[in-house]
C-alpha positions as CSV (number, residue, x, y, z in Angstrom):
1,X,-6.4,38.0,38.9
2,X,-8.1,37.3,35.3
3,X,-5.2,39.9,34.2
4,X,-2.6,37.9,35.3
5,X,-4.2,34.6,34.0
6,X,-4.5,36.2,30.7
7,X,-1.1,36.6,30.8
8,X,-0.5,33.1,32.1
9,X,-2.1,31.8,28.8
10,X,-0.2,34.4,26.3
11,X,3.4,33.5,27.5
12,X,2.0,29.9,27.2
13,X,0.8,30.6,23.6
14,X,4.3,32.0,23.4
15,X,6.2,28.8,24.1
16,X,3.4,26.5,21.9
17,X,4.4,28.4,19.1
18,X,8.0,28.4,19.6
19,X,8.1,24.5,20.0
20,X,5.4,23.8,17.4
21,X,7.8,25.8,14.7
22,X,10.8,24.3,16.2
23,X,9.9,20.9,14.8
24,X,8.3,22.1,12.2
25,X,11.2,23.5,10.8
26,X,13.2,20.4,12.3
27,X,11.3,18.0,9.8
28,X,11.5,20.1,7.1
29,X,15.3,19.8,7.4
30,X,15.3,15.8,7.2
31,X,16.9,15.9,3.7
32,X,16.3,12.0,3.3
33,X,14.2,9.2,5.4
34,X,16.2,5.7,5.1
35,X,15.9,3.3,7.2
36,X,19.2,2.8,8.9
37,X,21.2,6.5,7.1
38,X,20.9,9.7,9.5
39,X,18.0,11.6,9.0
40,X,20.2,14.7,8.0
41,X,18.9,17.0,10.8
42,X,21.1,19.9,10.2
43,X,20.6,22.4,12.7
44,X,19.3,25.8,12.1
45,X,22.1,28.4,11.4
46,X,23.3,31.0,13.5
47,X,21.5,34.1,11.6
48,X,18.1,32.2,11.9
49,X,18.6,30.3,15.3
50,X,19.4,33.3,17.5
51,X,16.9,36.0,16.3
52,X,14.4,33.1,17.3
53,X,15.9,32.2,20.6
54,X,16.4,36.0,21.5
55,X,12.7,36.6,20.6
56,X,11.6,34.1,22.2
57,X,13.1,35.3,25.6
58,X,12.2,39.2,25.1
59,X,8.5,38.2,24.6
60,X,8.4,35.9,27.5
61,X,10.1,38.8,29.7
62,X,8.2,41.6,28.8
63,X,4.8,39.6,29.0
64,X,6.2,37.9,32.5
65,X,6.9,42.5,33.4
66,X,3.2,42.5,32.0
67,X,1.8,40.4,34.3
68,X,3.3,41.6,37.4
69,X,3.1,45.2,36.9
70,X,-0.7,45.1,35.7
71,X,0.3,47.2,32.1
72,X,-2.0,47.5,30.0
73,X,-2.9,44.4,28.0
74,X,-2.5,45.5,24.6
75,X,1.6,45.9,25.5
76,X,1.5,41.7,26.3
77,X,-1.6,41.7,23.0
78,X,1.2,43.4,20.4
79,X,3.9,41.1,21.9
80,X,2.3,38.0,21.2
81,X,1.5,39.3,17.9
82,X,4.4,40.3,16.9
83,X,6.6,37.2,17.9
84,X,4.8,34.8,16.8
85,X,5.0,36.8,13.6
86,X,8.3,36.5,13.6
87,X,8.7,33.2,14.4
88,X,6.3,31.8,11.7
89,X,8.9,33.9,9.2
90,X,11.3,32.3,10.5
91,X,9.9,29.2,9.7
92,X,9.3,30.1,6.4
93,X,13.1,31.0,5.6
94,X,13.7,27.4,7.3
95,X,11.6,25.6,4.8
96,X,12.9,27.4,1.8
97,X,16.7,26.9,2.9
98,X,15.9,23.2,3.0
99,X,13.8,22.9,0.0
100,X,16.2,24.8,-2.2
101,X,18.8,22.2,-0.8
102,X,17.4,18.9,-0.4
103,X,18.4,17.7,-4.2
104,X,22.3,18.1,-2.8
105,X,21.4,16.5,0.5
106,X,19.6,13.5,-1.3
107,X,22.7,13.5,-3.9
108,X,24.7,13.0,-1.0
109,X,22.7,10.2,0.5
110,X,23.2,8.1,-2.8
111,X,27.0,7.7,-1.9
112,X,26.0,5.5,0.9
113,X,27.6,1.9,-0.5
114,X,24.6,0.2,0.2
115,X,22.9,2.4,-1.8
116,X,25.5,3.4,-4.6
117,X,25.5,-0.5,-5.5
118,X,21.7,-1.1,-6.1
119,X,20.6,-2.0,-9.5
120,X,17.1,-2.3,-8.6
121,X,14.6,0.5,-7.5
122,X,11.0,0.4,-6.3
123,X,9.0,3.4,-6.4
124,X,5.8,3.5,-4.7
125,X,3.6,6.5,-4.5
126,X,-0.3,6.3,-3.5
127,X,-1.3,8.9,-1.0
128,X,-5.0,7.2,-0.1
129,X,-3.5,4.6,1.6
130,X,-3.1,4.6,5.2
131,X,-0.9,1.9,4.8
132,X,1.7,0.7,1.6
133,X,0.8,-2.7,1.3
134,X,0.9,-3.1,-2.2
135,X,4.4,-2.2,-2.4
136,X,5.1,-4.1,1.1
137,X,3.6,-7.0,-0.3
138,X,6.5,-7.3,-2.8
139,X,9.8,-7.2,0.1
140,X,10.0,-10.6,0.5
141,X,10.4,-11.6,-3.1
142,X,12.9,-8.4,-3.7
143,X,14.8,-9.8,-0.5
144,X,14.7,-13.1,-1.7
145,X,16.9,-12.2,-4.9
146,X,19.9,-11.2,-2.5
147,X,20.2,-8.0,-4.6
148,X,20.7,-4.4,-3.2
149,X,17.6,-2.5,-3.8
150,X,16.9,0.8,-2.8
151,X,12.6,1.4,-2.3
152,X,12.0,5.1,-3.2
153,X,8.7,6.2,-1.5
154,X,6.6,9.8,-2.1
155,X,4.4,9.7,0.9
156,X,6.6,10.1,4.1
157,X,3.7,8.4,5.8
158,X,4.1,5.1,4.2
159,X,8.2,4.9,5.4
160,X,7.1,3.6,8.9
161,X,6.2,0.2,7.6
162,X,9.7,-0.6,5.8
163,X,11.8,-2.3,8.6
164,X,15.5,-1.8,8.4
165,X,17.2,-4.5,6.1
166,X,20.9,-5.5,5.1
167,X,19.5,-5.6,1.7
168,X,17.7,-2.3,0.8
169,X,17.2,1.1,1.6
170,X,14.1,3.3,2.0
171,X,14.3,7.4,0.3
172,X,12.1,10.2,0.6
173,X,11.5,11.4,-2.8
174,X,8.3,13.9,-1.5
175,X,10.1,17.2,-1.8
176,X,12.0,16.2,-5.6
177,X,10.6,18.4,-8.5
178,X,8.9,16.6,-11.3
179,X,10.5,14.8,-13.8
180,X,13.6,15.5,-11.7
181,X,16.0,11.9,-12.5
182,X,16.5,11.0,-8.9
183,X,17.2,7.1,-9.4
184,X,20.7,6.0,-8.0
185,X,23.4,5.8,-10.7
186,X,23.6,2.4,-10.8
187,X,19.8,1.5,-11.0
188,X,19.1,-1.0,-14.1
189,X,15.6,-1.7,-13.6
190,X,12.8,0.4,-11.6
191,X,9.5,-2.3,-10.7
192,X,6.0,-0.3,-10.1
193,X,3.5,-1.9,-8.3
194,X,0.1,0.2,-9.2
195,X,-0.7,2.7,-12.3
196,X,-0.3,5.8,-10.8
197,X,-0.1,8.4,-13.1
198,X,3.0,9.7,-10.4
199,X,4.7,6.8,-12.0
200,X,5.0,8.7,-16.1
201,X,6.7,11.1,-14.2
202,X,9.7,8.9,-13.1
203,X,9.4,6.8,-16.4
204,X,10.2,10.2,-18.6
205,X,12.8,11.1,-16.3
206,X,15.0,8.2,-16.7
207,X,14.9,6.9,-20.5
208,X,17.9,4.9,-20.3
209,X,16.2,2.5,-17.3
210,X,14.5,-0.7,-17.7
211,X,10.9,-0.1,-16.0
212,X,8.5,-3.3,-14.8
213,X,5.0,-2.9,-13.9
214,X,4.4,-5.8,-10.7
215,X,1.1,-4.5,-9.7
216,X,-0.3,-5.9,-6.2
217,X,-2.1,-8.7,-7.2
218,X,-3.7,-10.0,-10.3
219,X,-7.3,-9.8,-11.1
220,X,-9.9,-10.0,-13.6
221,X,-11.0,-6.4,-12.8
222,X,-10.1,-2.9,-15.1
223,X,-6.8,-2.1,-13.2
224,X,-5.4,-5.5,-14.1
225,X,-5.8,-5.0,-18.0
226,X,-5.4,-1.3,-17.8
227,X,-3.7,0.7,-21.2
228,X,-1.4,2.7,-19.1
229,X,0.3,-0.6,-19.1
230,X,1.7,-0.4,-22.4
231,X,4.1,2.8,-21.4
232,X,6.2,0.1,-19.0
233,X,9.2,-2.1,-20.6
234,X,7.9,-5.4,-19.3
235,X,4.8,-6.7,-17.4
236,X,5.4,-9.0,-15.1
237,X,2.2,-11.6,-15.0
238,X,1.3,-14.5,-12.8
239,X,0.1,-16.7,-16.3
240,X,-1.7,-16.8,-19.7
241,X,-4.9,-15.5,-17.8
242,X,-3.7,-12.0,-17.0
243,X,-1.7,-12.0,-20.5
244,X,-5.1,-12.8,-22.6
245,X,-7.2,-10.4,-20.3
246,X,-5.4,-7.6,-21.9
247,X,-6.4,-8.6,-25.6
248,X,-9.8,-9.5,-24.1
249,X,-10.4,-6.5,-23.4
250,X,-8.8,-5.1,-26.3
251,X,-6.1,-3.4,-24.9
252,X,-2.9,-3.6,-27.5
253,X,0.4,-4.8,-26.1
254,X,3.0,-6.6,-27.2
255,X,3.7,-10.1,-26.5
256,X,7.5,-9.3,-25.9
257,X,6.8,-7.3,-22.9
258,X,5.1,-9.8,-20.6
259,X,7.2,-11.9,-18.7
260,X,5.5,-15.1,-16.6
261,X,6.3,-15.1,-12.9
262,X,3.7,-16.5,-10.9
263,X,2.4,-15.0,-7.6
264,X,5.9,-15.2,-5.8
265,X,4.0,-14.5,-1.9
266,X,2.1,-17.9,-2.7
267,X,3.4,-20.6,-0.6
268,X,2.7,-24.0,-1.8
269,X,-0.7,-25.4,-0.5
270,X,-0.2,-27.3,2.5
271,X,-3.7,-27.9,2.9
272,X,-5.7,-27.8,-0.1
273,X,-8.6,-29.6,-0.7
274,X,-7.7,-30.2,-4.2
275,X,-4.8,-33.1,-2.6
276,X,-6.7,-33.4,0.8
277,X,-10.2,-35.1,1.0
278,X,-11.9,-33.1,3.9
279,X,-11.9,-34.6,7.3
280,X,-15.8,-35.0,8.8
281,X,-16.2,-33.5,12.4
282,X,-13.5,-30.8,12.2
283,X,-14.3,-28.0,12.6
284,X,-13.5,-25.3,9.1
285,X,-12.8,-21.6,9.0
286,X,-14.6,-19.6,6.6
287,X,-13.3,-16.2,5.5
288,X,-14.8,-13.7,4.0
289,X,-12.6,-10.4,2.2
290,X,-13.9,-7.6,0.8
291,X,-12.4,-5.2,-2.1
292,X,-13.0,-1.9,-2.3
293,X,-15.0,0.1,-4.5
294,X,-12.6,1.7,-6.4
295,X,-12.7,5.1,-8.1
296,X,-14.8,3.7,-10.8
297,X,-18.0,2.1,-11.7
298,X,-16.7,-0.6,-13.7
299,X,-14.8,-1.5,-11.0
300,X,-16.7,-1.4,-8.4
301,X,-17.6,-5.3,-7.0
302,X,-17.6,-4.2,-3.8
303,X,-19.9,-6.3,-1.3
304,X,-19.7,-4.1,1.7
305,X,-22.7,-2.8,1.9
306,X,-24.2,-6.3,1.9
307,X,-21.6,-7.4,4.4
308,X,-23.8,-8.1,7.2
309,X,-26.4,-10.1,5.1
310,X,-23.7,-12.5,3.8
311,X,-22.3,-12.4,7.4
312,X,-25.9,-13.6,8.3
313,X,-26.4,-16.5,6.3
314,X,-22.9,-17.5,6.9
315,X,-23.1,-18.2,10.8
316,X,-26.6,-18.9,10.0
317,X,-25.5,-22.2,7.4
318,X,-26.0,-24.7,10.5
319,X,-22.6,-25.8,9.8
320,X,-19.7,-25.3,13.0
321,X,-17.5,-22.8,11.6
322,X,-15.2,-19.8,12.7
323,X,-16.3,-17.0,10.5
324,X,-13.2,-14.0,9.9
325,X,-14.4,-11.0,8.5
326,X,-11.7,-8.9,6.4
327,X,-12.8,-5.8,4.8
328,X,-10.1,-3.9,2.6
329,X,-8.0,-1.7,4.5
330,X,-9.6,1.3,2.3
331,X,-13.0,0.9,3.8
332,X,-12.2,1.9,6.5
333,X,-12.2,5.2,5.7
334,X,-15.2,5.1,3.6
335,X,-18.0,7.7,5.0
336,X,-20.2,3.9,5.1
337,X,-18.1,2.3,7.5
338,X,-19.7,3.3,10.8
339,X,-23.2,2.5,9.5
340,X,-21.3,-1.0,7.8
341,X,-19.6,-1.7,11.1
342,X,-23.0,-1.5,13.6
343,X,-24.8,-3.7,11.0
344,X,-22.1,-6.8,11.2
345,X,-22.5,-6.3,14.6
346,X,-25.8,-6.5,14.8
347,X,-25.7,-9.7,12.2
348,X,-23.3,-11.6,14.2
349,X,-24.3,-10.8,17.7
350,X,-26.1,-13.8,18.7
351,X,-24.0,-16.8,16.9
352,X,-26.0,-20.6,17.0
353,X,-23.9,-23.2,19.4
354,X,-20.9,-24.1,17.8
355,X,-19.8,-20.8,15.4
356,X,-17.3,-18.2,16.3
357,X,-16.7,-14.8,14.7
358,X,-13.9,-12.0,14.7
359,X,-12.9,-9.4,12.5
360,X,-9.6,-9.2,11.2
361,X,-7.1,-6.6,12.1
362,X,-6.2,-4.1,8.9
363,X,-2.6,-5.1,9.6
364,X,-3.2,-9.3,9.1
365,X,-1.5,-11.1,6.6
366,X,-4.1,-11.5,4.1
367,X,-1.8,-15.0,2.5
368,X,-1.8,-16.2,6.4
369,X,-5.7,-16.2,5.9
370,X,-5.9,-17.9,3.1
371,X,-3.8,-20.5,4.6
372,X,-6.0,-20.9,7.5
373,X,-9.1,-20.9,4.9
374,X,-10.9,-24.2,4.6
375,X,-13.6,-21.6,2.2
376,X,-12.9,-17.9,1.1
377,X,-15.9,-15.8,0.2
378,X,-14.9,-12.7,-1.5
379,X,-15.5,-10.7,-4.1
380,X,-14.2,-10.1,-7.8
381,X,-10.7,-9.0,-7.1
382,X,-7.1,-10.4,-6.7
383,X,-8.4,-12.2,-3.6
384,X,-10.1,-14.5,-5.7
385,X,-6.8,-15.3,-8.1
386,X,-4.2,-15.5,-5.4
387,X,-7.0,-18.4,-3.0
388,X,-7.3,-20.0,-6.2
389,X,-3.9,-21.0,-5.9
390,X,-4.6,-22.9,-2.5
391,X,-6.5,-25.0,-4.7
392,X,-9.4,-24.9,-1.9
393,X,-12.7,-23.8,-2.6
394,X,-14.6,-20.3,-3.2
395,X,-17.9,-18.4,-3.1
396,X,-18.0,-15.4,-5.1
397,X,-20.0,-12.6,-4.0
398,X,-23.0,-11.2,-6.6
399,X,-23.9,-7.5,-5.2
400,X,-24.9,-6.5,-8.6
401,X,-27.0,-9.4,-9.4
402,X,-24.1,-10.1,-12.5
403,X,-25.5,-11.8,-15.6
404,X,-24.2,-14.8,-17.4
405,X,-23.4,-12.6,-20.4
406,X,-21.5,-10.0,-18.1
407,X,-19.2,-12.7,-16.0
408,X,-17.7,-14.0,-19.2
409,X,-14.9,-11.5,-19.1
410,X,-13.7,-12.8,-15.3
411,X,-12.9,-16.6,-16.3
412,X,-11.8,-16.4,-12.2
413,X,-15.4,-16.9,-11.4
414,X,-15.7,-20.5,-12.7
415,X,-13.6,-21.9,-10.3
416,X,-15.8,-21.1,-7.3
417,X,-19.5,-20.7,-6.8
418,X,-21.4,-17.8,-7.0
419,X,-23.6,-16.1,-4.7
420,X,-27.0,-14.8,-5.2
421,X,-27.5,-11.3,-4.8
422,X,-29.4,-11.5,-1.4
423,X,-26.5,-13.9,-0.3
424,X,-29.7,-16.3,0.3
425,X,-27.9,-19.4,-0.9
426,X,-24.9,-19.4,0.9
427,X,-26.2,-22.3,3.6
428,X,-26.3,-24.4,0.7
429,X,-23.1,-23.2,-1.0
430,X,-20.5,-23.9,1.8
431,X,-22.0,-27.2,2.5
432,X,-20.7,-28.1,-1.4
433,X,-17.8,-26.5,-0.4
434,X,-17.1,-28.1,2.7
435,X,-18.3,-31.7,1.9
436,X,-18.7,-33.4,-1.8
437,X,-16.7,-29.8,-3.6
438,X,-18.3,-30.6,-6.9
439,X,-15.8,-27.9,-8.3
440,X,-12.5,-29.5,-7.4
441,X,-11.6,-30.5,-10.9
442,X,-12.4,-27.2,-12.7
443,X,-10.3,-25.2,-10.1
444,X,-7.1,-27.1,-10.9
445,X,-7.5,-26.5,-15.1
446,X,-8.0,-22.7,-13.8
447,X,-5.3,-23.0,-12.0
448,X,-2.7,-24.2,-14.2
449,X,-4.2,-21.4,-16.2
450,X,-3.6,-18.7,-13.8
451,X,-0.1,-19.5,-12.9
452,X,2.7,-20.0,-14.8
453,X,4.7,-21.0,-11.6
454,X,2.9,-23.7,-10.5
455,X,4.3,-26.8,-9.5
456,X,7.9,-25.0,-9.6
457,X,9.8,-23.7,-6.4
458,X,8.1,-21.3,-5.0
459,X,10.0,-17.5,-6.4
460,X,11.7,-19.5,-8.8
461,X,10.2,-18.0,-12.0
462,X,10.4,-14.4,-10.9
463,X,14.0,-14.9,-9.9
464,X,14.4,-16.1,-13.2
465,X,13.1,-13.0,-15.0
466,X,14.3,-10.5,-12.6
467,X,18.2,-12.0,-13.4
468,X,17.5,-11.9,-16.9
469,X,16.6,-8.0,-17.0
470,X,20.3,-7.5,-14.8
471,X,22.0,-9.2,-17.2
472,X,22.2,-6.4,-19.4
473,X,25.6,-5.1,-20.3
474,X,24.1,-2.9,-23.1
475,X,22.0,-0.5,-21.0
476,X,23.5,3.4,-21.6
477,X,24.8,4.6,-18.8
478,X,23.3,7.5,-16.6
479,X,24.8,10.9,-15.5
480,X,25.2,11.2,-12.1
481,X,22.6,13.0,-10.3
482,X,24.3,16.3,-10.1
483,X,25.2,16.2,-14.0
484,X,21.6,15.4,-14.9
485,X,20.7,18.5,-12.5
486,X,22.9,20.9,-13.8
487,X,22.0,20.1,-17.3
């Protein structure tokens, strides 16, 4: 009986392995992943489809003949052993076929109309997010020019969040060699939306395109004056802030390449407290976002470990609020977050009469929150940039215990209160901010300093400079993909 169970589990192994390299080698064929074009799931050919199947059914016969006539087990042993050798070669011979011919697959897919017409590209490559929102977070404003664009993506992980659209197109670029000119003959510009060094790559590989550095979001922190910046065409800026925190921080670039553009996600403030004197009895929402900590120490603001003691004295002020906790979507993977997690819990499991709490899901609209703000807490980041533009108020968190000296260089700080590094004074700090809001009138200079936009239609100003870099007649035209390849 054990003998025959044995076998049992061997023939099952058998046909694990055979489906396991079936879709294997089925998603190593998938010469391009767009959104609405075929998937280009050639099937396997004849010479490497039938060894496999015929295999596959000699194994499963003689090890069925195994079981029944008791042989020996080493005759079912070596034909396990030497299928499923055979099979994984098979799978090798697979994923070389397609690799060797996924640049004329992909050439292919560019003479898809939709695609063949695009004059804008966005390339987005960062492999540490679970999800692409900094490249997501741009759509709408690329939609909104009624352009073709076609989004070029290196993780395949990250395609899943790009719905299907009239308007643009979503390519696999994972399995291109590097420096390999892959843009769609027609492309004019190519926007970036993070300093990846993937990104010199695609630069050096196509000289003859404009190439715009967006970033996803603007901040007084190091990646939002960093020098790789200087290697793009033009920088697109929300205002003179992000524009003078380059020279600030002595990083040499010149005026001609920044453009003004606003924040084009920002919706006008339909509630600000700047044009809105605050209403006694309501009840307010308080939010409170974290950043992450970044790969460096000079960027690290972080206040997650301290998350539960500003959580604390938040639902602790006396004041009837409902507290949302966001945390950047990085953290949760960070090896902290379990320890982080049972600590808010603890913090904010028994609330006073009148105050509600919830964390925020990883996927919520982190603009819809600041809409729905009556106070943001949140550390140095973009966060603190893109509220100010709400015009309502902001604590700032301190989990360094910064110095005067130190918080010159992030002029975003004056706008909104700051902190103490035990978050001790937060009671007092949201009931400024909910009642007299002694910092109205500096927010709105900061504003006007921050964004160029303001006060125009919302998109307007980035329209503007995205129409002037198309208008471009003069641009040298590119070889098509298989020229460039063959040279």
């Amino acid at each position: 009986m054990l003998i025959i169970f044995i076998h049992m589990a061997l023939t099952a192994a058998v046909l694990g392995t055979d489906f396991w390299c079936r879709r294997k080698s089925t998603a190593n064929r998938r010469a391009t992943a767009a959104s609405s074009l075929p998937h280009s799931d050639f099937k396997s050919p004849a010479e490497l489809r039938n060894p496999a199947l015929g295999a596959l059914l000699v194994t499963i016969a003689v090890m069925a003949g195994g079981a029944l006539s008791l042989w020996p087990m080493a005759v079912s042993a070596l034909c396990f052993v030497g299928f499923t050798a055979l099979r994984l070669g098979l799978l090798r011979m697979t994923t070389t076929a397609a690799r060797r011919s996924y640049v004329m697959r992909y050439a292919s897919a560019l003479d898809v109309p939709k695609i063949k017409s695009a004059r804008i590209a966005l390339y987005f490559t960062e492999p540490r997010l679970a999800t692409p929102y900094q490249a997501t977070m741009w759509l709408e404003p690329l939609i909104a020019l009624n352009e073709p664009f076609v989004i070029l993506l290196k993780e395949r992980k990250h395609l899943k969040h790009f719905p299907k659209s009239d308007l643009y197109e979503v390519l696999l670029v994972s399995d291109m060699p590097v420096n390999t000119p892959f843009l769609p003959d027609s492309t004019e510009v190519v926007f970036y939306v993070n300093n990846c060094m993937a990104n010199l790559n695609v630069i050096k590989a196509n000289p003859n395109v404009t190439h715009v550095q967006l970033l996803h979001g603007d901040s007084d922190k190091p990646p939002s004056y960093n020098p790789m910046s200087a290697v793009y065409d033009y920088l697109f800026v929300a205002g003179e802030m992000a524009i003078d925190r380059y020279a600030r921080n002595g990083v040499a670039i010149s005026p001609d390449k920044f453009r003004i553009v606003g924040r084009p996600q920002l919706a006008a403030p339909q509630n600000s407290k700047a044009s809105q004197p605050p209403s006694t009895g309501a009840r307010k929402t308080v939010v409170y976002m974290t950043t992450w900590a970044g790969m460096f120490e000079d960027s690290n603001f972080c206040s997650l470990p301290q998350a539960h003691d500003i959580l604390h004295h938040t639902v602790q002020s006396g004041q009837p609020i409902d507290v949302i906790f966001k945390p950047h979507p990085v953290s949760f993977r960070d090896p902290s977050w379990s320890d982080v997690q049972a600590k808010v819990g603890a913090a904010t499991a028994a609330l006073p009469a009148g105050v509600t709490f919830r964390m925020a899901a990883p996927s919520e609209d982190p603009f819809a929150l600041y809409e729905a703000a009556d106070v943001l807490i949140t550390d140095i980041s973009s966060t603190v940039i893109d509220y100010l533009y709400t015009g309502k108020p902001y604590i700032v968190t301190n989990p360094h215990d910064y110095t005067d000296a130190f918080l010159e260089a992030y002029p975003s700080v004056e706008g909104g209160h700051l902190a103490a590094p035990d978050a001790a004074n937060l009671p007092e700090l949201l009931a400024d901010c909910l009642g007299a809001d002694q910092l109205a009138a500096k927010r709105i200079k900061l504003r006007l300093y921050a964004f160029g936009d303001f006060g125009r239609p919302q998109q307007e100003a980035f329209q503007e400079a995205c129409h002037a870099l198309l208008k471009s007649p003069d641009l040298p035209q590119k070889k098509p993909l298989a020229e460039q390849q063959a040279a």
